[in-house]
C-alpha positions in Angstrom: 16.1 -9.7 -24.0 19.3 -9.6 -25.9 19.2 -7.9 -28.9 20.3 -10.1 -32.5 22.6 -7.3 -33.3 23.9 -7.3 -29.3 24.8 -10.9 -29.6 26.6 -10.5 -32.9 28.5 -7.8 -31.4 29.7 -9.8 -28.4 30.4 -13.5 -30.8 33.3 -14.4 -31.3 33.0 -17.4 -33.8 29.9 -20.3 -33.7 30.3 -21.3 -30.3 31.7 -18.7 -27.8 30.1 -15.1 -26.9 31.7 -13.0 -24.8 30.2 -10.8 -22.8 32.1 -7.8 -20.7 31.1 -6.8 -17.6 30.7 -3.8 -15.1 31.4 -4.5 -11.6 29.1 -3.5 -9.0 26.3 -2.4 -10.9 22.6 -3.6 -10.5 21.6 -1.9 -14.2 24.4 -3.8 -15.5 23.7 -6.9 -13.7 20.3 -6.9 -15.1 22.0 -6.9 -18.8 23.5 -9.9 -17.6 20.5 -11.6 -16.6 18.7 -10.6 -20.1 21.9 -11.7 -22.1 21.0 -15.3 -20.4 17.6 -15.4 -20.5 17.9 -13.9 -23.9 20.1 -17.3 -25.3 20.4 -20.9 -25.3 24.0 -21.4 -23.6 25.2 -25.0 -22.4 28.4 -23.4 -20.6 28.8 -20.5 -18.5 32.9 -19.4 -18.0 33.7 -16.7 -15.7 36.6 -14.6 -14.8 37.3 -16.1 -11.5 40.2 -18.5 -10.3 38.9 -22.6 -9.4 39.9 -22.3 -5.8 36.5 -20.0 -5.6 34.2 -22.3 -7.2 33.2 -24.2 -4.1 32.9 -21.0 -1.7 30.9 -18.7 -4.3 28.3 -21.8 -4.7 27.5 -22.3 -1.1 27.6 -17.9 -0.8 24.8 -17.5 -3.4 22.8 -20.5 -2.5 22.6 -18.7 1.0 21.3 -15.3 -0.8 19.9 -12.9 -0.3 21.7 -13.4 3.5 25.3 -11.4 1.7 28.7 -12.8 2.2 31.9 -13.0 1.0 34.6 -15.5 0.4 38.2 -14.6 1.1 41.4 -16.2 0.6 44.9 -14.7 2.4 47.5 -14.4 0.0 51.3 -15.1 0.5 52.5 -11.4 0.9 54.8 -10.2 3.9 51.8 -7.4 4.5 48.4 -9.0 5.9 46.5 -9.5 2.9 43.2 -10.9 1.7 41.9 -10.9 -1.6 38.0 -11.7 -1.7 34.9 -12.3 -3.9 31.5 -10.7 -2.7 28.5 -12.6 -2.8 26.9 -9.7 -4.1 23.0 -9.5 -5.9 23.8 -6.5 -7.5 27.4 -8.0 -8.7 27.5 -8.8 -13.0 29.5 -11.6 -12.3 27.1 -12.9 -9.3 24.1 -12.6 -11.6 25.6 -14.5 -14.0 26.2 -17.2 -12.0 23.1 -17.1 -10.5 21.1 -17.7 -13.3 23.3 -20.5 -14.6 22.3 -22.1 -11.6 18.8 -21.1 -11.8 18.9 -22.5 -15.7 21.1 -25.8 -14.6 24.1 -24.6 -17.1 27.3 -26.0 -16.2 29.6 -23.2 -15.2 33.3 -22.8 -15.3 35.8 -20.7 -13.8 38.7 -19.8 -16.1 40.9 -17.4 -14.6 44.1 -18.0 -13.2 45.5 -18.8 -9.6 47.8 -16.0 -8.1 49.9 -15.7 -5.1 48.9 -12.3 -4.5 46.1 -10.3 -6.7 46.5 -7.3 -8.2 43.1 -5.0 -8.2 42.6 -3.6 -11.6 39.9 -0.3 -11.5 38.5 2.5 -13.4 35.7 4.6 -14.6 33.2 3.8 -16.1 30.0 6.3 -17.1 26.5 5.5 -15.2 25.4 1.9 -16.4 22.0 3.5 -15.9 22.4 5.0 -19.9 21.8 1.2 -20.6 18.0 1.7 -20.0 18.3 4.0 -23.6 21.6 3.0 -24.9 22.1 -1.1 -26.2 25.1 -2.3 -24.7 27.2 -2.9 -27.7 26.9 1.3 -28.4 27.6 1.5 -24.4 30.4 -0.7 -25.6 31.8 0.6 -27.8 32.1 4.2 -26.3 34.1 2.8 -23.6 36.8 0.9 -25.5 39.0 4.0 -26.7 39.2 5.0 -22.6 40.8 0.9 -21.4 44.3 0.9 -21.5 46.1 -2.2 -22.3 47.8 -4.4 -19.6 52.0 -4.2 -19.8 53.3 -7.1 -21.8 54.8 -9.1 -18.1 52.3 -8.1 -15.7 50.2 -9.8 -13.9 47.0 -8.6 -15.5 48.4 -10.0 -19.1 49.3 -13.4 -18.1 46.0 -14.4 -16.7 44.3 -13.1 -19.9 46.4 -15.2 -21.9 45.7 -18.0 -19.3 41.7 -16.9 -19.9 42.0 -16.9 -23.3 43.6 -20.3 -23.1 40.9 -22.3 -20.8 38.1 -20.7 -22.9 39.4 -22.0 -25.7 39.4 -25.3 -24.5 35.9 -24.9 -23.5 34.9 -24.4 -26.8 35.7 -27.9 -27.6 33.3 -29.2 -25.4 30.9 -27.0 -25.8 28.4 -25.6 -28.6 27.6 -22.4 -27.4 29.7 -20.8 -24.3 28.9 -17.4 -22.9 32.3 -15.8 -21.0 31.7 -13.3 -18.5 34.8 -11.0 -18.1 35.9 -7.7 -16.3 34.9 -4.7 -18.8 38.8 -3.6 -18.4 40.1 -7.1 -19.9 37.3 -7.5 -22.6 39.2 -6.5 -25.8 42.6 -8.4 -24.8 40.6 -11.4 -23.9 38.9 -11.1 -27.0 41.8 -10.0 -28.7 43.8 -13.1 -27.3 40.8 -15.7 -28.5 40.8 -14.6 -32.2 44.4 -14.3 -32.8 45.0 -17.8 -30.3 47.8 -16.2 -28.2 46.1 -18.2 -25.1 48.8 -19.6 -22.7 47.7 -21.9 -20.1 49.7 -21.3 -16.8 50.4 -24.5 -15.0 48.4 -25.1 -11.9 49.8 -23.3 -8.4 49.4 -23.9 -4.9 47.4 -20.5 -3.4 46.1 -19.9 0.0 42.7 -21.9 0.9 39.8 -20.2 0.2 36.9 -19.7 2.9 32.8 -19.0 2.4 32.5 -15.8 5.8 29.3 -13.7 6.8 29.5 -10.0 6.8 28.2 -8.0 9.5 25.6 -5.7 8.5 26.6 -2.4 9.6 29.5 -2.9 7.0 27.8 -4.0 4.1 27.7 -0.2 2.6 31.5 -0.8 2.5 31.2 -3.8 0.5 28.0 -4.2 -1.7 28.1 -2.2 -4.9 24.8 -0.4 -5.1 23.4 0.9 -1.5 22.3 -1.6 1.0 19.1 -0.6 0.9 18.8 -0.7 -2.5 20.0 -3.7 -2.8 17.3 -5.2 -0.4 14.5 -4.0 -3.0 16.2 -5.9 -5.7 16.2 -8.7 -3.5 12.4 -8.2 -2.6 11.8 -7.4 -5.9 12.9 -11.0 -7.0 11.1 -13.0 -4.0 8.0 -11.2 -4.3 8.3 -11.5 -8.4 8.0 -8.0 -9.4 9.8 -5.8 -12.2 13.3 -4.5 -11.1 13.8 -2.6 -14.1 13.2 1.3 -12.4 14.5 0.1 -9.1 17.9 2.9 -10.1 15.7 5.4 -9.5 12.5 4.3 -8.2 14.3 2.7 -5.5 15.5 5.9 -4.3 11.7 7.1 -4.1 11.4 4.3 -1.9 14.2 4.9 -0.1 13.0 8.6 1.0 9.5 7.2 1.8 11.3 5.1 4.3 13.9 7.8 5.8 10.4 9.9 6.1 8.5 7.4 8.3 12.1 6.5 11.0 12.4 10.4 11.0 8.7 10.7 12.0 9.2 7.4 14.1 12.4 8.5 15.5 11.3 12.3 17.0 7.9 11.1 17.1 6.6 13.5 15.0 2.8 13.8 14.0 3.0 16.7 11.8 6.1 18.0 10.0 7.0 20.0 6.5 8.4 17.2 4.5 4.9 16.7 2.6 4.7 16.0 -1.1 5.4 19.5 -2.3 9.0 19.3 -0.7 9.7 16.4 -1.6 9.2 17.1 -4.9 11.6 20.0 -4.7 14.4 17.5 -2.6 14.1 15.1 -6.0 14.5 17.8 -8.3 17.6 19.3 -6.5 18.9 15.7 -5.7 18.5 15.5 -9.8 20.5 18.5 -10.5 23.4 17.5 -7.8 23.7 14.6 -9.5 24.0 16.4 -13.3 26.7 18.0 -11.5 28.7 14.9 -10.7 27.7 13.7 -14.4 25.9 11.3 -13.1 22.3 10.0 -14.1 21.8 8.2 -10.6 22.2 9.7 -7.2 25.1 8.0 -4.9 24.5 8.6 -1.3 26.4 11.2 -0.8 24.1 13.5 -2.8 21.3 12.1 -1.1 22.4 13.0 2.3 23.6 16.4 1.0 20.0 17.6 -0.5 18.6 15.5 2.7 20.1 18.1 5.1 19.8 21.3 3.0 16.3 20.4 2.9 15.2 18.4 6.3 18.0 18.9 8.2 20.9 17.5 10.1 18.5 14.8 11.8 16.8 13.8 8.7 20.1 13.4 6.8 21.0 11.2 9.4 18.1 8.9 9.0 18.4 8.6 5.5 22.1 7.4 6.0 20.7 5.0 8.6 18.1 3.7 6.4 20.3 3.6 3.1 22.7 1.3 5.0 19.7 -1.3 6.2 19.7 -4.3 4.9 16.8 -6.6 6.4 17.5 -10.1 5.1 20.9 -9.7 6.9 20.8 -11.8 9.9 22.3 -10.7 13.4 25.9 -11.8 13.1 26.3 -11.5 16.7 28.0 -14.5 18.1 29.2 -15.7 14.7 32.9 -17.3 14.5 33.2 -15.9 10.6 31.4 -12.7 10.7 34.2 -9.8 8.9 33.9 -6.2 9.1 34.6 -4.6 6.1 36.1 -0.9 5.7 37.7 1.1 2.3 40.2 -1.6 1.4 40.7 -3.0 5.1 38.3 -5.1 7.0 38.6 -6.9 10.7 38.3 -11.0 10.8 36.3 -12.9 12.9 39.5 -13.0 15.1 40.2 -9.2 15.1 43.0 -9.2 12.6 42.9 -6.3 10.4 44.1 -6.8 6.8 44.2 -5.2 3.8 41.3 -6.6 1.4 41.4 -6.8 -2.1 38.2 -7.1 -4.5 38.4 -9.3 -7.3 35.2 -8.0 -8.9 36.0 -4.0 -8.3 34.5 -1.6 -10.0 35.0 2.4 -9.8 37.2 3.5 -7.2 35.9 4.4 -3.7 37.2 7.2 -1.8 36.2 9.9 1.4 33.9 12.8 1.1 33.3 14.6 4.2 29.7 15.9 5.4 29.2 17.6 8.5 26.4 16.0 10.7 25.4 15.9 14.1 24.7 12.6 15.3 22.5 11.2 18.2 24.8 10.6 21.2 25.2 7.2 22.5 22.8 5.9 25.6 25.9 5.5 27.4 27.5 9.3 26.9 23.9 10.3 27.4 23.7 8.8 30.7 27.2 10.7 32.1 25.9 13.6 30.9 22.7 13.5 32.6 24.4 12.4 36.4 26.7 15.3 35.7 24.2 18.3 35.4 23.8 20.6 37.9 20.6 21.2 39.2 21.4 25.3 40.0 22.0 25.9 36.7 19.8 26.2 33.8 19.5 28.9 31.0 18.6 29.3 27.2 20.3 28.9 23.9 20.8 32.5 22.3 20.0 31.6 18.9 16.6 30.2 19.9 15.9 33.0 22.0 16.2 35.9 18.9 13.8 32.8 17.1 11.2 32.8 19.6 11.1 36.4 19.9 11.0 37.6 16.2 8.3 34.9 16.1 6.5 36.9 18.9 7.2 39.9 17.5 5.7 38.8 13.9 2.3 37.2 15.5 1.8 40.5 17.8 2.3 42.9 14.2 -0.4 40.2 13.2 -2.9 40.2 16.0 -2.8 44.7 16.2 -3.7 44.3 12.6 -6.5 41.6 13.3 -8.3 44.2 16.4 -8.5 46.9 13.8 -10.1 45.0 11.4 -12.6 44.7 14.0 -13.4 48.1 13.9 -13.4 48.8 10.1 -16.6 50.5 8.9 -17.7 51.1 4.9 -18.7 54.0 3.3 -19.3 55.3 0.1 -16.9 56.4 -2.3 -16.7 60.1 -2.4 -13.2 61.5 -3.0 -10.9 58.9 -1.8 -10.7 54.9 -1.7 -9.2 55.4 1.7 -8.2 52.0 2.8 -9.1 50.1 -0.1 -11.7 49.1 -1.8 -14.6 46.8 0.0 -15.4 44.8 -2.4 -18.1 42.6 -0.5 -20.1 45.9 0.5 -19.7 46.9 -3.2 -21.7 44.0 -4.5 -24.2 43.7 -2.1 -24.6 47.0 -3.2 -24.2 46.7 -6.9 -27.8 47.7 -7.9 -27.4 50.9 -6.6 -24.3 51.8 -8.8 -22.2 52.7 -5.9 -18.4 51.9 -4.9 -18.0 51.3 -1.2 -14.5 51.9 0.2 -13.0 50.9 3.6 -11.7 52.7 6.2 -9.6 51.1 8.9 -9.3 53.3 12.5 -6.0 52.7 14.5 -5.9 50.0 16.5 -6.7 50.7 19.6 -4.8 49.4 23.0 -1.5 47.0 22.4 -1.0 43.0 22.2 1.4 41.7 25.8 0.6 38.5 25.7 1.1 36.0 23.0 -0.1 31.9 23.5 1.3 29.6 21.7 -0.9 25.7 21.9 0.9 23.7 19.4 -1.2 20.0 21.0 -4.8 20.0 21.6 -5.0 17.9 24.7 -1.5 17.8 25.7 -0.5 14.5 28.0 0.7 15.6 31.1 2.8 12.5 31.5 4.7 13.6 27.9 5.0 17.7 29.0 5.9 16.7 32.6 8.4 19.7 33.0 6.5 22.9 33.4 8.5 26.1 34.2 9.1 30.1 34.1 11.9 31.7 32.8 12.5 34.9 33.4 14.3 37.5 31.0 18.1 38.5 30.9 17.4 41.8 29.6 15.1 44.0 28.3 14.7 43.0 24.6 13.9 39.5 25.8 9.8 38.0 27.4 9.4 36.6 30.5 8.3 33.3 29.2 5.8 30.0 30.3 5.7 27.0 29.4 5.4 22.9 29.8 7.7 20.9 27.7 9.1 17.3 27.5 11.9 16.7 29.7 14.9 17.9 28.8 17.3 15.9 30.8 15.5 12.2 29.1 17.3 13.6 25.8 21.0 15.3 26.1 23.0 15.5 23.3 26.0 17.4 24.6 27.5 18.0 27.8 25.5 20.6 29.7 23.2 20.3 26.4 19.6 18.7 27.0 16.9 18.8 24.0 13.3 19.4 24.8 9.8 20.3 23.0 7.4 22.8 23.4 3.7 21.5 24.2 2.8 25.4 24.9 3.9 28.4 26.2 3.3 32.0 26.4 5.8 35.1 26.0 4.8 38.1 28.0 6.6 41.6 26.9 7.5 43.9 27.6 8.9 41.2 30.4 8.6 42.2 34.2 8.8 38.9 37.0 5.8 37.5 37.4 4.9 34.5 40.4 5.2 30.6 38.8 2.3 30.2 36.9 2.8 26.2 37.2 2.7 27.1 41.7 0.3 29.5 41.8 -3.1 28.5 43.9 -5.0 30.9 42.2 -4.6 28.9 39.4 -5.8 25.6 40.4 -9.4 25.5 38.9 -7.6 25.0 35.8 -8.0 21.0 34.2 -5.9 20.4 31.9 -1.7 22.0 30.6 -3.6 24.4 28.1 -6.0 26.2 31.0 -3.7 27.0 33.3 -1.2 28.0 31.0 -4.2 30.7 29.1 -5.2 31.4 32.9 -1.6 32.0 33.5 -1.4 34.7 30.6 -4.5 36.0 30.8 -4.2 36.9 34.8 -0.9 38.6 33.9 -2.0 40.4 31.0 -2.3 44.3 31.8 -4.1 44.7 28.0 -7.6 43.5 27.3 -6.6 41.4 24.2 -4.2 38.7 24.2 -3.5 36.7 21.0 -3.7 32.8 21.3 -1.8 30.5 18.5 -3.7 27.3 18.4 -4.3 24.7 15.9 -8.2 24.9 16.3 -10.6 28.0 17.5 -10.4 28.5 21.5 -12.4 26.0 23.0 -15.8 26.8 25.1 -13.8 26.2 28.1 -10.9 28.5 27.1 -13.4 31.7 26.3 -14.6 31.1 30.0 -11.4 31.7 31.4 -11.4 34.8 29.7 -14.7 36.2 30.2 -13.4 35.5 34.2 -10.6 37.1 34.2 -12.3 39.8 31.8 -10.4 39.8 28.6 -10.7 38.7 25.1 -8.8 36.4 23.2 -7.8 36.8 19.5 -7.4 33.7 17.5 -4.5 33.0 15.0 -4.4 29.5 13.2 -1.4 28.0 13.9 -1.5 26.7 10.3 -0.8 30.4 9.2 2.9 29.5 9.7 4.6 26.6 7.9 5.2 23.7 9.7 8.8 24.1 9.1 8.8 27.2 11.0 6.9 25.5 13.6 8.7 22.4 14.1 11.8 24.7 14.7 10.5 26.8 16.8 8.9 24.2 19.2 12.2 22.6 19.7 14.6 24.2 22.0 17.4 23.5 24.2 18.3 23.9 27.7 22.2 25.0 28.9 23.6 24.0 32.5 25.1 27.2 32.8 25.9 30.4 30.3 29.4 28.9 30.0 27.9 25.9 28.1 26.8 28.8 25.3 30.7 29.0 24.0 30.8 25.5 22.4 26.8 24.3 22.8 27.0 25.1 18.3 28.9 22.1 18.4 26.5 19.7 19.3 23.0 21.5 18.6 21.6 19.9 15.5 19.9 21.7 12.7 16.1 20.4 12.8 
């Protein structure tokens, strides 16, 4: 509610307050909305010209569906000058709730041939949650310049000045919204009565048009998606007061479940925990832009530094949905809206103009890689060559200093097998056992460990990242063999790479399981080989696979549960042994890199494949 010392601020005499306003801001429209609810006003004037009146009615009677109404000005260049039928809008608000309160409303400012867009900058309206407006106010008046005594800008706020004044005649208590740029020369012109009333003009006709909803980013003040929970907010009757930032919270939530959705992902690293760190660099990205609210374009930068170039992407996607939009396909008035230009119903580009601007909008440039188009993906796929198929480099060092990593671990995990205890004589050899000492603690003894070399060497390394994998999911099962001699022979069954290019030459698959033999020598096709066929299911033959071709008596199996019954059979067959590593020893970052890989047509694709490999 509006304060008593606000409203004093903002009166100008008995009858008339006048209220300034910051465009395309939801924390400021919501000072709108409290200034209303906060007073008993019989008129509500705005700065907008009567040629809109009819067209801005019918717009936000149709809310929360957005649109906009346009009118083209008389200007050699193709111009349009338009208001948006914006939630989020000051101006909108107001008008809203005048209608929502059945207050006659007014609109004061003056008809021009062609309209000349007045912006600036302003600090984050979101100090207004701390700050009363008047001391917001107040701040911001030594930063407006004044309009130049014959321009456009200072005729129509002596013609403002002028109709409000005549409103106060028929009215006992008038609330005036105006642009925060004009507010002290409107105000100025009201209490000195400089108001001059231009005489009526003919201007271009003015029409009520949907926007299509891939656009609205360009045109809506606050982020489409954002806007949608203000909207929500208001139809299911809930606060909006936090939406600035919890709205953002919401926002990730929603990015998270179309990025799990999207890859169909059923585990993945962005838990709470990083989440919690993305918010609190997101928070000091946007202390670097002086902001106290994140714009997008922090958001999509801490979303990639954190999640990657596919998660970035899906909050950008999500960030510009807007659900109550309705599918303007077909429509005869649908526009497209860009920066500053926008395509009609008819295909006619124009410049557009915003009566109700706010800060300036420019360009900033962040590298992602999106998903390809169905239709590029589709050339792509009738162009590969079956003859030709080999790895990405960079994936191939990661797999291998993973193998390298898990085979340090498993040597380490046979010794401890052999580990004995004995007393503490001399030396605390390899560290003290602390278990033995306590079970031993009545004697008064200290039992040390001593950990023999391990003996024999780890080959073969499984990795199971599914229990029960679906054969019909990892339908491609292969062998590749190494290049040279720093590299495994490795096997494994994977998704299809070829249902998922995103390059030419380029196809993206995932590992279900696979197994890295090294030093690498050519082995038969695991996935062909008869004496493999008592195996059931992906996982058995792929463990029968390593286990035949393993020439140590240990190999070291990755799984996310303990080897199954089944699994220690196999084993006990082919007379070896199998040492267990959780798979949730590694982060799930680390996994979920390492299971995606991508297959080349050819080692000439390797020279630009960096273009088009995403970061995961």
């Amino acid at each position: 509610m509006a304060s008593a010392a606000q409203n004093d601020f903002f009166r100008l005499g008995d009858a008339l307050t006048l209220f300034p306003v910051i465009h395309e801001s939801a924390d400021y429209a919501q000072q709108v909305r409290a200034v209303i609810l906060g007073g008993h006003y019989d008129c509500l004037a705005v700065a907008l010209p009567p040629s809109f009146e009819e067209g801005v009615m019918v717009g936000i009677d149709r809310l929360p569906e957005i649109s906009a109404v346009i009118q083209r000005e008389e200007s050699p260049e193709s111009a349009v000058n338009y208001v948006p039928i914006d939630p989020c809008q000051g101006m909108i608000m107001g008008i809203r709730m005048a209608l929502q309160e059945y207050t006659p409303c007014h609109f004061v400012d003056m008809e021009v041939a062609a309209y000349e867009v007045s912006q600036g900058s302003f600090p984050d309206a979101y100090a207004l949650k701390r700050i009363p407006a008047e001391k917001f106010m107040a701040a911001l008046l030594p930063s407006i310049a004044p309009p130049l005594p014959e321009s456009q800008r200072a005729a129509r706020i002596r013609h403002m000045a002028a109709r409000v004044q005549a409103l106060t005649a028929e009215f006992e208590n008038i609330l005036c919204l105006c642009s925060v740029l004009d507010w002290p020369w409107l105000r100025e012109a009201i209490r000195s009565r400089t108001g001059e009333m231009e005489p009526d003009r003919l201007t271009g006709t003015t029409r009520h048009c949907t926007v299509t909803a891939k656009t609205l980013f360009f045109m809506l003040g606050e982020m489409p998606y954002i806007t949608y929970l203000h909207e929500k907010s208001r139809v299911e009757l809930t606060s909006d007061a936090n939406l600035s930032i919890d709205g953002v919270k919401e926002l990730l939530i929603e990015t998270r479940r179309r990025w799990e959705t999207e890859h169909e992902l059923t585990q993945h690293h962005l838990n709470p925990q990083v989440l919690r760190r993305y918010l609190k660099y997101v928070r000091n990205l946007t202390l670097l832009e002086r902001r106290l609210t994140p714009d997008l374009y922090t958001l999509a930068v801490a979303a990639k530094q954190i999640g990657g170039d596919s998660f970035a992407i899906s909050l950008v996607e999500t960030a510009r949905n807007y659900p109550y939009q309705q599918d303007e396909a077909g429509r005869y008035d649908a526009v497209a809206f860009g920066v500053d230009h926008a395509e009609l119903a008819d295909g006619e580009v124009v410049s557009f103009k915003n009566r109700l601007a706010g800060e300036q909008k420019g360009w900033r440039t962040l590298p992602l890689k999106p998903q390809p188009e169905v239709r590029k993906q589709q050339v792509w796929k009738h162009l590969w060559d079956p003859f030709g198929q080999c790895s990405w480099t960079p994936e191939d060092q990661k797999i291998e200093s993973f193998n390298l990593h898990v085979r340090e671990q498993a040597k380490a995990l046979i010794g401890e097998g052999l580990a004995r205890s004995e007393k503490f004589t001399s030396s605390v050899k390899d560290g003290i056992d602390i278990r033995e000492t306590l079970r031993h603690w009545y004697e008064g003894e200290i039992y040390v460990k001593e950990i023999p070399p391990s003996r024999g060497s780890i080959e073969v390394v499984a990795l199971i990242f599914e229990r029960q994998a679906l054969p019909e999911k990892y339908a491609w099962q292969q062998t590749w063999y190494a290049e040279h001699e720093q590299e495994s022979t490795l096997c494994f069954y994977a998704t299809p790479y070829l249902e998922n290019m995103i390059g030419p030459g380029i196809g993206e698959a995932t590992y279900g399981g696979c197994f890295l033999l090294f030093p690498p020598r050519p082995i038969p096709n695991v996935w062909e080989d008869g004496r493999f066929a008592f195996s059931r299911t992906l996982e058995e033959r792929l463990l029968a696979g390593a286990l035949f071709h393993s020439s140590e008596p240990h190999i070291t199996v990755v799984s996310p549960g303990p080897p199954l019954l089944r699994w220690r059979q196999i084993a006990r067959r082919f007379k070896k042994k199998i040492i267990h590593i959780p798979l949730s020893r590694f982060s799930l970052q680390t996994v979920q890199r390492l299971r995606r890989f991508h297959v080349l047509n050819g080692k000439h694709a390797r020279s630009y494949a960096a273009q088009f490999i995403r970061e995961f």
